[in-house]
Steps between C-alpha positions, in 0.01 A plus 500: 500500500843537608758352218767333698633375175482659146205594320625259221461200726114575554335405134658462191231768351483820631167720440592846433222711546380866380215590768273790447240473792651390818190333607565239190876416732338246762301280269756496245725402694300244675380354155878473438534308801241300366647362221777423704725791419643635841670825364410837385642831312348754498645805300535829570334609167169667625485763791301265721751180478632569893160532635443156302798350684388600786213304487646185409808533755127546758310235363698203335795464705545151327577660160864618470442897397777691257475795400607577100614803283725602797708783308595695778654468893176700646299254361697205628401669864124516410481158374651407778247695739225374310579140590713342253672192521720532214622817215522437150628772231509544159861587478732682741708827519796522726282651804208226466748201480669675828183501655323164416808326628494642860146444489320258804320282226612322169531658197489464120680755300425505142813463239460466119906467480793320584650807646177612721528119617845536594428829658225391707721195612758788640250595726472125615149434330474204328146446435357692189253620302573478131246774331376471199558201481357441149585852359873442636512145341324259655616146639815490261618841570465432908682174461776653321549783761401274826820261345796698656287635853387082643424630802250739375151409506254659276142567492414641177200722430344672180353302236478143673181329429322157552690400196833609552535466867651101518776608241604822735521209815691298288778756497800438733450721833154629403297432821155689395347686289235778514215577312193726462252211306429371857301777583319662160357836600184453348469159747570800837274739369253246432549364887551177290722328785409183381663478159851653657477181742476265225767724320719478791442093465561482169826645573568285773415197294739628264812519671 
């Protein structure tokens, strides 16, 4: 799928996704789809995650595709040659911030402070990640540093969970929020696509 607006703007819950066996990518994703969830991350946590994008960017071009754990410019270029629609990090040195803002698709840098907020807004990026979110504070803590940026939207990751996730959309400028629970490993390795689509409609039902 090709984002011609912001990743935010596509579900208020964002799946992020730690994928072992590429061959579990396609009917993941597809059982996301399923449950009415049109958006995917997939990390960059296990040697095979490209070769997983791959196969969704091939295979379910209505799911919009990021790619996660970006920590370095290279690997902004082979997300973006494996197909994805949009780049998400975790945080962002000087190099990676240069390099996610001249990039073709939207981004999310992640930012845990006021001052990595402000510095990602130098480089004219306004939509965030704010990771860990429940480590670094939670929904208090993000409201209190979102206060002084308005035009900063957030989507905060690390530690939301079915129970949490309505007080983290209540915040001012929070947009979406990611999460693991959407996709239990157990349920891929299990080829158990049918309880991450009722997962990903539980969520839905949620929001």
């Amino acid at each position: 799928m090709s984002l011609s607006a912001s990743p935010l703007d596509v579900s208020p819950v964002i799946p992020v996704v730690v994928i072992d066996d590429p061959a579990s990518a396609v009917p993941l994703a597809r059982a996301l789809v399923a449950g009415g969830i049109g958006i995917i991350e997939i990390t960059l946590r296990t040697p095979r995650a490209l070769d997983a994008v791959a196969a969704i960017a091939a295979e379910v071009p209505d799911i919009a595709l990021g790619v996660g754990s970006i920590l370095t410019p290279a690997q902004v270029e082979q997300a973006l040659n494996a197909g994805a629609d949009f780049l998400v990090s975790p945080g962002a040195s000087p190099s990676l911030l240069q390099r996610l803002a001249a990039a073709p698709v939207p981004v999310l840098p992640g930012v845990a402070t006021v001052s990595e907020v402000l510095t990602a807004v130098d480089h004219g990026l306004t939509e965030l990640k704010f990771f860990p979110a429940g480590p670094a504070g939670g929904p208090a803590y993000l409201a209190a540093i979102g206060g002084p940026v308005p035009q900063v939207r957030f989507c905060p990751t690390g530690g939301v969970t079915p129970e949490n996730l309505r007080d983290y959309l209540a915040v001012p400028g929070v947009a979406a929020v990611g999460g693991t629970w959407l996709t239990p490993k157990a349920s891929i390795q299990a080829e158990d696509w049918a309880s991450i689509t009722a997962l990903a409609a539980a969520a839905v039902a949620t929001v």
